[in-house]
Biopython code that builds the backbone (N, CA, C, O; Angstrom):
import numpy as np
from Bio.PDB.StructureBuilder import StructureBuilder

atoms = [
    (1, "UNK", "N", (0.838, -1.164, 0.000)),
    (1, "UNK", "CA", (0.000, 0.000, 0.000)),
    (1, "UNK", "C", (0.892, 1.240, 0.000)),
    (1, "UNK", "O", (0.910, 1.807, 1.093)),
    (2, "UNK", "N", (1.677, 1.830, -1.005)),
    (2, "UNK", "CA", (2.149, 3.147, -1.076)),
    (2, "UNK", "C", (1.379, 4.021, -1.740)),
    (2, "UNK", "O", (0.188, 3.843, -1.997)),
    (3, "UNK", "N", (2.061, 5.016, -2.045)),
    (3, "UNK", "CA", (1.152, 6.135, -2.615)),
    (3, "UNK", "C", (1.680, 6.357, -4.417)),
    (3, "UNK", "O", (2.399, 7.171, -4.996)),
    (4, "UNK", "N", (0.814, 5.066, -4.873)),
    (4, "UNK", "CA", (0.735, 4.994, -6.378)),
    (4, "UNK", "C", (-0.293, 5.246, -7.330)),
    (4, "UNK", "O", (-0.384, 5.039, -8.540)),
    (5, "UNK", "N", (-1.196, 5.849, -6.296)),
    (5, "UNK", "CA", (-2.567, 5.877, -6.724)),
    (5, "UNK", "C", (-2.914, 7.453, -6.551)),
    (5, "UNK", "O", (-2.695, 7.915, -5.431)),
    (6, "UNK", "N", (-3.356, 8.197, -7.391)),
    (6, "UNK", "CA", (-3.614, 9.809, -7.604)),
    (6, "UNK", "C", (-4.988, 9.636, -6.162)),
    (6, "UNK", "O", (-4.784, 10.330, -5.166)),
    (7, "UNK", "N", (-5.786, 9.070, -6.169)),
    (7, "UNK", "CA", (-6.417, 9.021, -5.130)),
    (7, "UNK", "C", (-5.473, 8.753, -3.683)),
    (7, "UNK", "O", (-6.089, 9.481, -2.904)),
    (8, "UNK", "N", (-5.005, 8.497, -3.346)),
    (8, "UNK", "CA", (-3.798, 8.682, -2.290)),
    (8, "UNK", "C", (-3.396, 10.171, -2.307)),
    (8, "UNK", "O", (-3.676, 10.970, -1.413)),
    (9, "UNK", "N", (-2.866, 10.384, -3.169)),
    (9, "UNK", "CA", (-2.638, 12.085, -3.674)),
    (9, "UNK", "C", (-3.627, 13.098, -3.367)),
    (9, "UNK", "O", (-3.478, 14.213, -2.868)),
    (10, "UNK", "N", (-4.682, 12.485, -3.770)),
    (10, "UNK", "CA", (-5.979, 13.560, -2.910)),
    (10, "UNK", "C", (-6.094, 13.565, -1.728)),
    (10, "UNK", "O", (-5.770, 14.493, -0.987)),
    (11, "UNK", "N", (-6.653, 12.342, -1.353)),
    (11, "UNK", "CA", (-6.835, 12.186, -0.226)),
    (11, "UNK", "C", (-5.671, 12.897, 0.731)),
    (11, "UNK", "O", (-6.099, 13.752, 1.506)),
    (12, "UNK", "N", (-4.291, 12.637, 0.752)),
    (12, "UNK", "CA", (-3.272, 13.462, 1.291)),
    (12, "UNK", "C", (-3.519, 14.913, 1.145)),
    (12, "UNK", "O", (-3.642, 15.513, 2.213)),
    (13, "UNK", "N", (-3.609, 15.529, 0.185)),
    (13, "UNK", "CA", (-3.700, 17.017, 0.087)),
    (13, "UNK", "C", (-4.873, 17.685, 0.670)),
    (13, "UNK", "O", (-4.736, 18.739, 1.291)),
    (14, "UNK", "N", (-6.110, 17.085, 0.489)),
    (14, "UNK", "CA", (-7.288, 17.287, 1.325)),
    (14, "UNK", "C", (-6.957, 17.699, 2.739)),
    (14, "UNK", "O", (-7.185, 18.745, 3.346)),
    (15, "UNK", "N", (-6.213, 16.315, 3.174)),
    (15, "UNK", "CA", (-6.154, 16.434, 4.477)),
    (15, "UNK", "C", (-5.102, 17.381, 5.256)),
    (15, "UNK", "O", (-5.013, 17.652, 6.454)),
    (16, "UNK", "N", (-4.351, 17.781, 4.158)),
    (16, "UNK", "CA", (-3.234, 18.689, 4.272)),
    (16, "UNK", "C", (-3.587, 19.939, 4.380)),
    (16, "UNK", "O", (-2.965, 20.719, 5.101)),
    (17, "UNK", "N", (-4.860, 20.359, 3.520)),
    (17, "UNK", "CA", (-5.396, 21.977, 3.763)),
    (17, "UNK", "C", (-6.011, 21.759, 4.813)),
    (17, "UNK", "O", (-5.312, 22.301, 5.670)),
    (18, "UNK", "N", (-7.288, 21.098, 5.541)),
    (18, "UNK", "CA", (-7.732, 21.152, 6.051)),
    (18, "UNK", "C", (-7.459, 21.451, 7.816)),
    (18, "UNK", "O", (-8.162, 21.964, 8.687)),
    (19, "UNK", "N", (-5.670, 20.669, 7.808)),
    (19, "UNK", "CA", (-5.054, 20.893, 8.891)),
    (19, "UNK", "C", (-4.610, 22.349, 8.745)),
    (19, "UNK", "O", (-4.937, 23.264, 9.500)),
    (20, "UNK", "N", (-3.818, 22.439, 7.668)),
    (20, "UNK", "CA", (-3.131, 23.995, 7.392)),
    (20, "UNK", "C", (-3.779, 25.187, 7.350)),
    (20, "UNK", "O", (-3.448, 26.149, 8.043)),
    (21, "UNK", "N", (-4.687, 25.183, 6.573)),
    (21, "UNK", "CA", (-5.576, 25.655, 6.152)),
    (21, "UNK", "C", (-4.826, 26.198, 4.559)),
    (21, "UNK", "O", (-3.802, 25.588, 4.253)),
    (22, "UNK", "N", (-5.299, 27.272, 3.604)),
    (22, "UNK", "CA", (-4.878, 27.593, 2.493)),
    (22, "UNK", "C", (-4.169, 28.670, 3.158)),
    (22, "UNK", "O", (-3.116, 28.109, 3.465)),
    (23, "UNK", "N", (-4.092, 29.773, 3.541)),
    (23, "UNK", "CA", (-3.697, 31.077, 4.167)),
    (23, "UNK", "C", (-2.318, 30.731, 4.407)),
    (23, "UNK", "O", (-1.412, 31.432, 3.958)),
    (24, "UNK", "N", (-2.077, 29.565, 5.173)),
    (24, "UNK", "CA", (-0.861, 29.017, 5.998)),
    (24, "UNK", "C", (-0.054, 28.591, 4.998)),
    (24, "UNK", "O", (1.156, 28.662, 5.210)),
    (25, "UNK", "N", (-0.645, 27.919, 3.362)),
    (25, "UNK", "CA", (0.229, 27.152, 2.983)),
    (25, "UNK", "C", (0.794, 28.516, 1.635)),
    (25, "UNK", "O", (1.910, 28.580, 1.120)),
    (26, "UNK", "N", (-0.116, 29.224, 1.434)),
    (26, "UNK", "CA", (-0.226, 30.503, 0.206)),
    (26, "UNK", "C", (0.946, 31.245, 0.798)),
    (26, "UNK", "O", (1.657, 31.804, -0.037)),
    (27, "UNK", "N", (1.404, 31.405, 2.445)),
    (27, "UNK", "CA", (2.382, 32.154, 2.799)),
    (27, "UNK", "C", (3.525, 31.005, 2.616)),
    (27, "UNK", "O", (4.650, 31.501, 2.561)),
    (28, "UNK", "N", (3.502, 29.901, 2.533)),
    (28, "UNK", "CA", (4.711, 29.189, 2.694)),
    (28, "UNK", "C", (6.319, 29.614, 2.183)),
    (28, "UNK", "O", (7.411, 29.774, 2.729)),
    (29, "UNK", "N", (5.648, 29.707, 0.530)),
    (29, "UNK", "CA", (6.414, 30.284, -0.308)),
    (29, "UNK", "C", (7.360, 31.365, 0.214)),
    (29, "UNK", "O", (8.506, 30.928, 0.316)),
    (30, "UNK", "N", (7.166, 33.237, 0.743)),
    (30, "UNK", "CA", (7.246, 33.789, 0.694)),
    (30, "UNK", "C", (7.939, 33.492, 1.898)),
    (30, "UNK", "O", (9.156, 33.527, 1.714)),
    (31, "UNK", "N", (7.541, 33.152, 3.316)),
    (31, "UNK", "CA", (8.385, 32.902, 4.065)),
    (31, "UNK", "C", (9.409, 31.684, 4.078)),
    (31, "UNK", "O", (10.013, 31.604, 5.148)),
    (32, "UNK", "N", (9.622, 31.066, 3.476)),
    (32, "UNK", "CA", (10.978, 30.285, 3.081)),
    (32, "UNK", "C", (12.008, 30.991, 2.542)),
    (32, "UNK", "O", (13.193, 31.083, 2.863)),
    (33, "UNK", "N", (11.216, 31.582, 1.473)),
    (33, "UNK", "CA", (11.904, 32.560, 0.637)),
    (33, "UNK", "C", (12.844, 33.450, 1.291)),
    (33, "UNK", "O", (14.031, 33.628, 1.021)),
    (34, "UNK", "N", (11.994, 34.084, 2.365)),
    (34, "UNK", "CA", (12.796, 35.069, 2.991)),
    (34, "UNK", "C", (13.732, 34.634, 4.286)),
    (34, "UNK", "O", (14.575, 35.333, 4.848)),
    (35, "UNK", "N", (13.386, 33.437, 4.560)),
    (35, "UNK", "CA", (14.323, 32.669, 5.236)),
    (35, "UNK", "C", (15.781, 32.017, 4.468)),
    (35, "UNK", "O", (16.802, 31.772, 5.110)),
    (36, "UNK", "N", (15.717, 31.916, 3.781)),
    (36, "UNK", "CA", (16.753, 31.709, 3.045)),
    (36, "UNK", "C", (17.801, 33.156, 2.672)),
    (36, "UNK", "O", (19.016, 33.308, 2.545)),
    (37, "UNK", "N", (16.744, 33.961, 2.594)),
    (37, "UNK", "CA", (17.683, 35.238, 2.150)),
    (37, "UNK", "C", (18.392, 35.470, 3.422)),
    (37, "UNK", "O", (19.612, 35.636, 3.441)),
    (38, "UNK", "N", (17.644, 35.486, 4.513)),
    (38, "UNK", "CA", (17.978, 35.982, 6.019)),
    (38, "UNK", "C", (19.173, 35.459, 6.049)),
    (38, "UNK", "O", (20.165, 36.178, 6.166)),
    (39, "UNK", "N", (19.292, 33.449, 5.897)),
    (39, "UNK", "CA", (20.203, 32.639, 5.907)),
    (39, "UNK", "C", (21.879, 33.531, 5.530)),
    (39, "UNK", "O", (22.801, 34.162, 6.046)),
    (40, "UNK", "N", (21.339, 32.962, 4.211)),
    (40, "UNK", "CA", (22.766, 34.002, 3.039)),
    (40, "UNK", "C", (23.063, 35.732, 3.652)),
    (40, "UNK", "O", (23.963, 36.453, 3.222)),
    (41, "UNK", "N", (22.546, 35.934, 4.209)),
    (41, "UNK", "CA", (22.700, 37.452, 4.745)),
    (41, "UNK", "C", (23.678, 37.559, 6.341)),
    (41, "UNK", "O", (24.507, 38.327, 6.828)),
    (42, "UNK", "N", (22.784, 35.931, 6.837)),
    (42, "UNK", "CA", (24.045, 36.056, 8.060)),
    (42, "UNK", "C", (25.208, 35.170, 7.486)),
    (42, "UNK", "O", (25.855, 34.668, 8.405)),
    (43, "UNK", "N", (25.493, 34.959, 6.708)),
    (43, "UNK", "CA", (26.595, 33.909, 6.248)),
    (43, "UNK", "C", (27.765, 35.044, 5.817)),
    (43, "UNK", "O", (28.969, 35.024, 6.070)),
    (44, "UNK", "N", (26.986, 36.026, 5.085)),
    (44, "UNK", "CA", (28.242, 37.171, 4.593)),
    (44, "UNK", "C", (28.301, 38.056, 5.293)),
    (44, "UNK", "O", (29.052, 38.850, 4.725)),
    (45, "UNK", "N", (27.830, 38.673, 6.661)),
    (45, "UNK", "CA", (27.331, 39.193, 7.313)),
    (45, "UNK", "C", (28.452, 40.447, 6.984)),
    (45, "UNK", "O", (28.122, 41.533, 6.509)),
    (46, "UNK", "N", (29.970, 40.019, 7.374)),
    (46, "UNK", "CA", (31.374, 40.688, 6.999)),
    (46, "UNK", "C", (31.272, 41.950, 5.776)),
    (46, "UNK", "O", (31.436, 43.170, 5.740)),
    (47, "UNK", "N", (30.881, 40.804, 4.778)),
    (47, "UNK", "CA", (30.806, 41.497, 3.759)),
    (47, "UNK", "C", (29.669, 42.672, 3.657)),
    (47, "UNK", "O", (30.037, 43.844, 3.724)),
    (48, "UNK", "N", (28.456, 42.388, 3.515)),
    (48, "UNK", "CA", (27.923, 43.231, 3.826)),
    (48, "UNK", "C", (28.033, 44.668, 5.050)),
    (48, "UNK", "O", (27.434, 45.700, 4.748)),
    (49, "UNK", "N", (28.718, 44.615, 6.208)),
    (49, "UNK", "CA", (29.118, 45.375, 7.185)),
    (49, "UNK", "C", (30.046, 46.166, 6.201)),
    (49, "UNK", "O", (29.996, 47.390, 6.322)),
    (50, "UNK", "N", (31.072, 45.546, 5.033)),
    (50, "UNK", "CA", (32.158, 46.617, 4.613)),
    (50, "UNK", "C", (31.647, 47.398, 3.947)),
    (50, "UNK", "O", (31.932, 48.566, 3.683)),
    (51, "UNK", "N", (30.232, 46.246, 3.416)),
    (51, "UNK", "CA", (29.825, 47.326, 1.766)),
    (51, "UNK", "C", (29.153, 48.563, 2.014)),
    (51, "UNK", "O", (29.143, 49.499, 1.214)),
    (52, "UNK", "N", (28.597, 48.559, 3.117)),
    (52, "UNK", "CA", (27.827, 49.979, 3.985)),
    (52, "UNK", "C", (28.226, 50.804, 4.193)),
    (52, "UNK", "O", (27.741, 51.912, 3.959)),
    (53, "UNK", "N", (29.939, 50.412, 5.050)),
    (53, "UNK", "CA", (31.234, 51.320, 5.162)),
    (53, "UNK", "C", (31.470, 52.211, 3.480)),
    (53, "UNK", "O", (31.310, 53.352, 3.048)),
    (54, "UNK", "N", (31.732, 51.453, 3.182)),
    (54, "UNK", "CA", (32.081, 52.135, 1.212)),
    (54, "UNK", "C", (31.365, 52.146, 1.069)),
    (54, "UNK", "O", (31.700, 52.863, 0.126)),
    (55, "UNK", "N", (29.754, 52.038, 0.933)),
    (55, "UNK", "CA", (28.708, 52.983, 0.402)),
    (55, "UNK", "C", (28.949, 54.457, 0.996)),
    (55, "UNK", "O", (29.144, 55.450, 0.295)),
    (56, "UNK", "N", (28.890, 54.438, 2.819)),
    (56, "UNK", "CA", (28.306, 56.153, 3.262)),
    (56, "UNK", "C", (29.927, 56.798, 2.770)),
    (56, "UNK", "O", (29.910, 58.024, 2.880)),
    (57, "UNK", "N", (30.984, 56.388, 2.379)),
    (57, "UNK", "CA", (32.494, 56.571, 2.174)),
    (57, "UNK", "C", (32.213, 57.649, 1.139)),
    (57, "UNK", "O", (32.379, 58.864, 1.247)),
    (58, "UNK", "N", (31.651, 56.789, -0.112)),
    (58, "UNK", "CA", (31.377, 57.061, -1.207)),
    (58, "UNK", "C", (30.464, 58.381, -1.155)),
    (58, "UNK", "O", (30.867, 59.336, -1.818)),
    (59, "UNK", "N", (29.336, 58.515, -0.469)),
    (59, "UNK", "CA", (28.411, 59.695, -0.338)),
    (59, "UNK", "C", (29.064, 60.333, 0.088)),
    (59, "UNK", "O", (29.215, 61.350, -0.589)),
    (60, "UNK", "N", (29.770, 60.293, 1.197)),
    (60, "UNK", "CA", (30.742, 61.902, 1.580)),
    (60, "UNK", "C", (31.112, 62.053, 1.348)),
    (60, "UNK", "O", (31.532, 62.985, 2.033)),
    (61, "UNK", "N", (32.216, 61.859, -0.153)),
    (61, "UNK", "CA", (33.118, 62.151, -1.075)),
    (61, "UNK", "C", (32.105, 62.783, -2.252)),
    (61, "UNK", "O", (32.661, 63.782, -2.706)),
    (62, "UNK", "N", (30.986, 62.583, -2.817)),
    (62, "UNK", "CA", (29.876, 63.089, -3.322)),
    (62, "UNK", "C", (29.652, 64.229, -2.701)),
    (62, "UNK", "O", (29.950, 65.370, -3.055)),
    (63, "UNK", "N", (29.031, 63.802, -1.616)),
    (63, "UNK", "CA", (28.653, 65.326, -0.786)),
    (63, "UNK", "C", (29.306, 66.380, -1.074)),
    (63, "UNK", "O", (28.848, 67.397, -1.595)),
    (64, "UNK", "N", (30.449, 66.167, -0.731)),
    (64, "UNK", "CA", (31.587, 67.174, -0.643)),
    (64, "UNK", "C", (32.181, 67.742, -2.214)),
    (64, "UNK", "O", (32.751, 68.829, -2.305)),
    (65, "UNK", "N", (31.966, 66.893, -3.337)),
    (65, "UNK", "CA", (32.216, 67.460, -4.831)),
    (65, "UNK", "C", (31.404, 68.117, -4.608)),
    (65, "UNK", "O", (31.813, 69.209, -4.212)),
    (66, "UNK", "N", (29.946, 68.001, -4.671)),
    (66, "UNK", "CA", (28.270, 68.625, -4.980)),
    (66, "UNK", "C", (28.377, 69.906, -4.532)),
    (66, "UNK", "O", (28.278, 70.931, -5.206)),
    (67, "UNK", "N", (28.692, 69.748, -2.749)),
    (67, "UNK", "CA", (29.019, 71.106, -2.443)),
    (67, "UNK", "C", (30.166, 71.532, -1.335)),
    (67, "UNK", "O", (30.298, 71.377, -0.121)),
    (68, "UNK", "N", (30.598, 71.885, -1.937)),
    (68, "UNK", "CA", (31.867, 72.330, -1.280)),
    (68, "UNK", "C", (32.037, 73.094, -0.595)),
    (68, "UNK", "O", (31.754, 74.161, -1.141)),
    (69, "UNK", "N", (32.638, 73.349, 1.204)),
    (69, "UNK", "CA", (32.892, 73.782, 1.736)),
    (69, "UNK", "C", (33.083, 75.460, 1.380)),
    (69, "UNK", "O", (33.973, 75.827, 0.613)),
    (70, "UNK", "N", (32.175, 76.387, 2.005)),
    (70, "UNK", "CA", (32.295, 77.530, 1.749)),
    (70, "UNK", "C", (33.668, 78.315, 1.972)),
    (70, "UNK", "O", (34.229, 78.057, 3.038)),
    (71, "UNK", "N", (34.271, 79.201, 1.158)),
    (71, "UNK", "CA", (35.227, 79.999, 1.383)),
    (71, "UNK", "C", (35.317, 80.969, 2.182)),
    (71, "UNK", "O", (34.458, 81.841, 2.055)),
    (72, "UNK", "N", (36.190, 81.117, 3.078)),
    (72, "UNK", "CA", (36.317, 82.145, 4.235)),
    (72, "UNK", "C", (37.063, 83.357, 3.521)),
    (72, "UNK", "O", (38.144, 83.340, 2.932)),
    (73, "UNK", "N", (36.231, 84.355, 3.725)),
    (73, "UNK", "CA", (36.144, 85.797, 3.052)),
    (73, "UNK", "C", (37.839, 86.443, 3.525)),
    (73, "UNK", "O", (38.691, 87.173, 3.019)),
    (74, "UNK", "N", (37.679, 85.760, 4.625)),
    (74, "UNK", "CA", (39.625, 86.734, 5.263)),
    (74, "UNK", "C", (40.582, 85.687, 4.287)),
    (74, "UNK", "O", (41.700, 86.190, 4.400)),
    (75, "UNK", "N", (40.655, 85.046, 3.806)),
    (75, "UNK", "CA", (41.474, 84.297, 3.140)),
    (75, "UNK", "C", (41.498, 84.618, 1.513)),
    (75, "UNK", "O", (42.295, 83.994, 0.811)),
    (76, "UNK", "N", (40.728, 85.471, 1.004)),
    (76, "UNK", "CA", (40.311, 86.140, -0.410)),
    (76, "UNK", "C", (41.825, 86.708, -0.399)),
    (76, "UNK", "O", (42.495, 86.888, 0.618)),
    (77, "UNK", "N", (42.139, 86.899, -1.430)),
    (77, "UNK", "CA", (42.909, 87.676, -1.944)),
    (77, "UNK", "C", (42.722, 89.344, -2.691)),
    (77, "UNK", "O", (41.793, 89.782, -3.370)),
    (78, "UNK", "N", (43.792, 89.898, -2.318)),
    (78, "UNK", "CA", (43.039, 91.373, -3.357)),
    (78, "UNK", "C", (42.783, 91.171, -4.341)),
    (78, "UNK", "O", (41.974, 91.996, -4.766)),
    (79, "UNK", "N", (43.121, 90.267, -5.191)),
    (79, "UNK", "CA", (42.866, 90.376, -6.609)),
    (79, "UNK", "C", (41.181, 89.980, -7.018)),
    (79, "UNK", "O", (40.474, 90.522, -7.867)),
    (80, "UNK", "N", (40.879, 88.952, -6.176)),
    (80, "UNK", "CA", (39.193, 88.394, -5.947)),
    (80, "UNK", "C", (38.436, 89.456, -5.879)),
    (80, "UNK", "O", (37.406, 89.623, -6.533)),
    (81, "UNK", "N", (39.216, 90.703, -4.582)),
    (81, "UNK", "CA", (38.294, 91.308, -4.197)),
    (81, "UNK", "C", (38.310, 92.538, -5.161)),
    (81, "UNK", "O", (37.265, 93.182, -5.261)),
    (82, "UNK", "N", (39.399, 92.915, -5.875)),
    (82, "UNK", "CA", (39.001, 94.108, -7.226)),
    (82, "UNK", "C", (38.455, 93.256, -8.009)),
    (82, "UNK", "O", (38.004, 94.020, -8.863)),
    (83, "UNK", "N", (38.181, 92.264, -8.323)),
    (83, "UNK", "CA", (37.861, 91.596, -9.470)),
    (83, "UNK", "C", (36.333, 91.707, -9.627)),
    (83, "UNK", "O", (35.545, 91.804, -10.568)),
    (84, "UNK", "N", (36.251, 91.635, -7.964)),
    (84, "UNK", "CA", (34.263, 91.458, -7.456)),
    (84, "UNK", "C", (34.124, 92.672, -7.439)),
    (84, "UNK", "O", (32.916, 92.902, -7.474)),
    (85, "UNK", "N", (34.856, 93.838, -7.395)),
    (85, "UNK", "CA", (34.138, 95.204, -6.955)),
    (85, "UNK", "C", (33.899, 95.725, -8.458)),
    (85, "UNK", "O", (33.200, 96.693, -8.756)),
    (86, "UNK", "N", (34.390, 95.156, -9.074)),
    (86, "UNK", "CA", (34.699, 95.868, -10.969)),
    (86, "UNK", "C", (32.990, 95.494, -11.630)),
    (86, "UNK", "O", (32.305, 96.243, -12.326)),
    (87, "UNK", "N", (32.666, 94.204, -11.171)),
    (87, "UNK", "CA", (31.699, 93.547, -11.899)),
    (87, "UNK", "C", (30.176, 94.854, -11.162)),
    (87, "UNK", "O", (29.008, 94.706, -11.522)),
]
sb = StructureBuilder()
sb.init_structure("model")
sb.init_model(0)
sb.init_chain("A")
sb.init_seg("    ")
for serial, (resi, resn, name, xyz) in enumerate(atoms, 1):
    if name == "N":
        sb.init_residue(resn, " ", resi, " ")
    sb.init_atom(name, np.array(xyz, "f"), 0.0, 1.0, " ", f" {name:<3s}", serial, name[0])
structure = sb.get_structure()
């Protein structure tokens, strides 16, 4: 008596929602899914910790092209400052 018979197959799955219900088994997917990612996420954990480091690395080197530290007016030179009074 194994399960060679598609009626075996029903009968099993029947009894399989009925315990589970559908709700329980429709999420199955999605939480495995994301259990697995979780998995692989603590496995490189390292890696990921550096790549965060050199991501915000990267933005404050951005930041700082985009906009640049304002110029302190006592440090102008005369020539800046006839240059600005002419215009």
């Amino acid at each position: 008596m194994g399960f060679d018979s598609i009626w075996h197959w029903a009968i099993l799955l029947v009894i399989v929602l009925l315990v589970f219900g559908t709700k329980k088994i429709r999420n199955l997917g999605p939480d495995l899914g994301a259990a697995i990612r979780d998995f692989k996420k603590g496995l490189s954990g390292d890696d990921e910790a550096k790549q965060k480091e050199e991501e915000a690395a990267r933005k404050a080197a951005e930041q700082l092209r985009a906009d640049p530290p304002p110029t302190d007016s006592a440090n102008t030179t005369q020539s800046q400052r006839d240059s600005s009074e002419t215009k």
